[in-house]
C-alpha positions as CSV (number, residue, x, y, z in Angstrom):
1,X,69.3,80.6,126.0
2,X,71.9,80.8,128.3
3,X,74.2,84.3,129.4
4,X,75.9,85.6,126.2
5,X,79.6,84.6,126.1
6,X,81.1,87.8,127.3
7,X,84.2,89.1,124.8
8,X,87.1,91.8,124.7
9,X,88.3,91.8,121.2
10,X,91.9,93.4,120.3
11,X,93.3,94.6,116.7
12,X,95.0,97.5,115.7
13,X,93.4,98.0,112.6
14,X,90.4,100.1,112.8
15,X,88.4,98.8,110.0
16,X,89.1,95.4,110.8
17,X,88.6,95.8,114.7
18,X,84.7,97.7,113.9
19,X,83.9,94.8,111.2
20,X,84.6,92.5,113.7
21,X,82.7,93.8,116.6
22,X,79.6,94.6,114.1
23,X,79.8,90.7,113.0
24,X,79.8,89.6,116.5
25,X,77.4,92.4,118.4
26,X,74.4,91.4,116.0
27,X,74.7,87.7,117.6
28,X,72.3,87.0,120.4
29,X,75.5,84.5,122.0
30,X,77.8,87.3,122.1
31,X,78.7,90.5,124.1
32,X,81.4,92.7,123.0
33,X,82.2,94.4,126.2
34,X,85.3,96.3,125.1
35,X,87.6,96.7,122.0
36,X,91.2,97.7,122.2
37,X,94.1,98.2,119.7
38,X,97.6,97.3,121.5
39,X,98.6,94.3,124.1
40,X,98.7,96.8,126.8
41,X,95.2,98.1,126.3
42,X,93.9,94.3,126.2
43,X,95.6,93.3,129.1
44,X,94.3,96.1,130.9
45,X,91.0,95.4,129.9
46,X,91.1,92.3,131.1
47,X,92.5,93.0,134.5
48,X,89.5,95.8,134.6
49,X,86.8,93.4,133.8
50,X,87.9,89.7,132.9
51,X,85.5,88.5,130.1
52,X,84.8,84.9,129.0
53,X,86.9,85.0,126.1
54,X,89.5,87.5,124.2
55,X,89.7,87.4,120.4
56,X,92.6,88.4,119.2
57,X,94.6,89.5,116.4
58,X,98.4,87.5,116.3
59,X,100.2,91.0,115.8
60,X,99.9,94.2,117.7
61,X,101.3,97.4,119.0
62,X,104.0,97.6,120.4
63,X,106.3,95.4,118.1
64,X,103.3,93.9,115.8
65,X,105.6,90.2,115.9
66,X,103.3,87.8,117.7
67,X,101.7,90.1,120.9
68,X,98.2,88.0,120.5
69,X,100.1,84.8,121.5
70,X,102.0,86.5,124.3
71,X,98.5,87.9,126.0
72,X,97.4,84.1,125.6
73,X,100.7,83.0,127.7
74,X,100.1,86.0,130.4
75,X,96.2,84.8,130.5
76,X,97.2,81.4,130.9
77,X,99.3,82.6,134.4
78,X,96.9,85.4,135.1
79,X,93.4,84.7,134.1
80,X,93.3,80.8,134.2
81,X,89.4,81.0,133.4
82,X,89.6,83.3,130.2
83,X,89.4,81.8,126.8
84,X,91.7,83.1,123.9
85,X,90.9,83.1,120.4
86,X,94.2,84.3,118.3
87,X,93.3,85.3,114.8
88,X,95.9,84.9,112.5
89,X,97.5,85.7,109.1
90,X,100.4,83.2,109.4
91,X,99.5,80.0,108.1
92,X,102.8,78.4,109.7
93,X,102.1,75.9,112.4
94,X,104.9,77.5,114.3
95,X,102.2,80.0,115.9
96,X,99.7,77.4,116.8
97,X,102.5,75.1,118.4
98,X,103.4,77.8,120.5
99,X,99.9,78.9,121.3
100,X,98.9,75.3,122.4
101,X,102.2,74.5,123.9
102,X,100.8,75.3,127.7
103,X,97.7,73.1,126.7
104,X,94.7,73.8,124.6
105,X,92.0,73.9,126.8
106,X,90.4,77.0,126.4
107,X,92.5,78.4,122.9
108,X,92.3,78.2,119.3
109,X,94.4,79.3,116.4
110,X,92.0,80.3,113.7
111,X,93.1,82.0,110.2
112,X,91.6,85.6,109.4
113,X,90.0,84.3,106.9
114,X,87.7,82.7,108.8
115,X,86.1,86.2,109.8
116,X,84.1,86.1,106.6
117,X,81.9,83.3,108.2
118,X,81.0,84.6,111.1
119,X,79.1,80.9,112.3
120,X,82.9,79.1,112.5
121,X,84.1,82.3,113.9
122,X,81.4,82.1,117.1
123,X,81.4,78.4,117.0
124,X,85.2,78.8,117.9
125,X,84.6,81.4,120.7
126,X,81.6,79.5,122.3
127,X,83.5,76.3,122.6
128,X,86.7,78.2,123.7
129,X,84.4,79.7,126.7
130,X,83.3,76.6,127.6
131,X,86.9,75.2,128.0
132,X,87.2,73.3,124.6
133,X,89.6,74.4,121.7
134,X,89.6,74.9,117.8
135,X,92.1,74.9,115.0
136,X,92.1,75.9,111.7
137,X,92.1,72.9,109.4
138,X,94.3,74.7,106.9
139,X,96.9,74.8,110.0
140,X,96.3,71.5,110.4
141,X,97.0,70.6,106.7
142,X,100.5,72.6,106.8
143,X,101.9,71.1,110.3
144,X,100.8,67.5,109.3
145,X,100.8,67.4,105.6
146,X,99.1,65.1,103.3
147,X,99.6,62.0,105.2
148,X,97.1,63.2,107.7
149,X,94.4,63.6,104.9
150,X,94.6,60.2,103.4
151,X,91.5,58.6,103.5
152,X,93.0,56.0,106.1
153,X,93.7,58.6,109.4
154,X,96.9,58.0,111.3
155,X,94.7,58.3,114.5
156,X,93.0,55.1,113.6
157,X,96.0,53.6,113.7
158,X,95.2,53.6,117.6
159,X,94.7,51.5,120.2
160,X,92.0,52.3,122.2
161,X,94.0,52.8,125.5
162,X,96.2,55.2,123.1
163,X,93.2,57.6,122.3
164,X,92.3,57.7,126.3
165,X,96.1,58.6,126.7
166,X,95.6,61.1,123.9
167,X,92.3,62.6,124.5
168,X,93.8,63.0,128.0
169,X,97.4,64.9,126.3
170,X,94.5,67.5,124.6
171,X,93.2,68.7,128.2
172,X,96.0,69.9,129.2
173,X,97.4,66.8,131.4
174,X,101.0,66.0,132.1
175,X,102.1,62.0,132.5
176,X,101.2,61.5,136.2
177,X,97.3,62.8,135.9
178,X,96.8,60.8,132.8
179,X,98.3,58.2,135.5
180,X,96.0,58.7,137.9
181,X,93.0,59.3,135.6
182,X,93.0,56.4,134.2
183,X,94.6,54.0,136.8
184,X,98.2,53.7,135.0
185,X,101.5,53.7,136.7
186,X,103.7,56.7,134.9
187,X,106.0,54.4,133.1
188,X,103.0,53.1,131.3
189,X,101.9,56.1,130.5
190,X,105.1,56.8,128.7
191,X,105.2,54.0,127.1
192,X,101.8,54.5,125.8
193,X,102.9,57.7,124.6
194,X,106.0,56.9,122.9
195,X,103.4,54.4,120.9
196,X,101.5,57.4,119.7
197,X,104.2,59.2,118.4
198,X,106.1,56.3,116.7
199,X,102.2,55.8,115.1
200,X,101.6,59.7,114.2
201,X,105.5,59.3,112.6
202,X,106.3,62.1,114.8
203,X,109.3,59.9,116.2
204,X,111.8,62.7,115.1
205,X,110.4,65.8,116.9
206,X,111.6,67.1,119.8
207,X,109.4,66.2,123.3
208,X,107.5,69.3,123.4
209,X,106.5,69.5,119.5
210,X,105.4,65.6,119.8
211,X,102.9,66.4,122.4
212,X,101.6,69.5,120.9
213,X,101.5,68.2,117.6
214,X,99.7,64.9,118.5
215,X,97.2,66.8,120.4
216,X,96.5,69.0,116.8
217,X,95.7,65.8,115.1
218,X,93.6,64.5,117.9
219,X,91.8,68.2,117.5
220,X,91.9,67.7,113.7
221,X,90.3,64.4,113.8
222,X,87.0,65.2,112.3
223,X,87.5,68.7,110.9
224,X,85.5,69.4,107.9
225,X,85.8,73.2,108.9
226,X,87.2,74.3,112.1
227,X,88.8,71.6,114.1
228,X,87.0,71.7,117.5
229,X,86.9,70.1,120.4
230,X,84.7,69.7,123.3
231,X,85.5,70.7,126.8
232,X,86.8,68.5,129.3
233,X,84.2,66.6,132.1
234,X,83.6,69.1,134.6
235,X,84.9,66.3,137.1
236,X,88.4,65.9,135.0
237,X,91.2,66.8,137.0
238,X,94.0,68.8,135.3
């Protein structure tokens, strides 16, 4: 076995925060190397000693709103290679949206709930540190109701050109990489993309919220538990 994944784990509550750490320190994959209760004291942890992956409660001192998804936007600027698990009570796709909205690589939006099995909970952070993402399924069910669940997927729907488009949207890529990726000019790539949304019936969303929700169901695609998804080729240009 490889180095354990390396993890600073943030949440106010103390009974939460040592049930946590004692799930995850008796894995052999994992290494708690601090614990913190407040955004401040996680960022600074970080900047101290940047670990593979945070794992994060969604609210925090100081204003206990939605700190864990703001340390995941200052990571994303600050600490490019650090992987963010945000653990959350709010089952409204809102949070995720905004969580993945600067790309999923490296993030996932997991429910609390998903503490009580620790093996989804360490699945999530080992694919995380390796640069892939996760979802909770029930997230997935709220943001894309039952249409998504029928037994006939709207992803199927696609062509396969679309799902090279769309597996290219999920790491992270704006319209001229997917471009040069996969030998397009731009406009065809928009096209292609206005095909997927017209597809996933996410016509009427706003430009942001059709990416970021496509992506989810591309994530979603084979969830039985947590949604995840691999990491990226390590040749893939972002």
């Amino acid at each position: 076995m490889g180095m354990p994944v390396r993890v600073v784990l943030a949440e106010d509550h103390y009974l939460v925060r040592e049930g946590v750490r004692r799930l995850l320190e008796a894995r052999p994959e994992i290494e708690v190397v601090a614990a913190c209760d407040d955004l401040d004291s996680l960022l600074e942890a970080v900047a101290a000693d940047p670990p593979d992956v945070v794992v994060t409660d969604i609210r925090m001192p100081p204003g206990n709103l939605d700190e864990g998804i703001r340390a995941a936007e200052r990571l994303r600027a600050t600490h490019p290679g650090v992987g963010v698990v945000v653990l959350s009570q709010y089952l409204e796709p809102a949070y995720a949206l905004a969580l993945f909205e600067g790309g999923t690589e490296r993030r996932a939006y997991l429910l609390k709930e998903r503490v009580r099995d620790v093996e989804q909970l360490v699945g999530a952070i080992v694919a995380v540190a390796a640069g892939g993402s996760a979802i909770d399924p029930k997230v997935v069910e709220a943001l894309v109701g039952a249409t998504a669940r029928r037994e006939r997927s709207p992803l199927g729907e696609l062509t396969p050109r679309e799902r090279d488009v769309l597996r290219e949207m999920a790491e992270g890529k704006n319209n001229a990489s997917i471009a040069a990726s996969l030998f397009l000019t731009e406009r065809s790539v928009e096209k292609v993309i206005h095909s997927i949304f017209r597809k996933l019936g996410l016509g009427w969303e706003t430009s942001v919220h059709k990416r970021v929700k496509a992506v989810i169901l591309y994530l979603a695609e084979e969830a039985g538990t947590v949604a995840v998804t691999p990491a990226p080729p390590a040749d893939a240009a972002s």
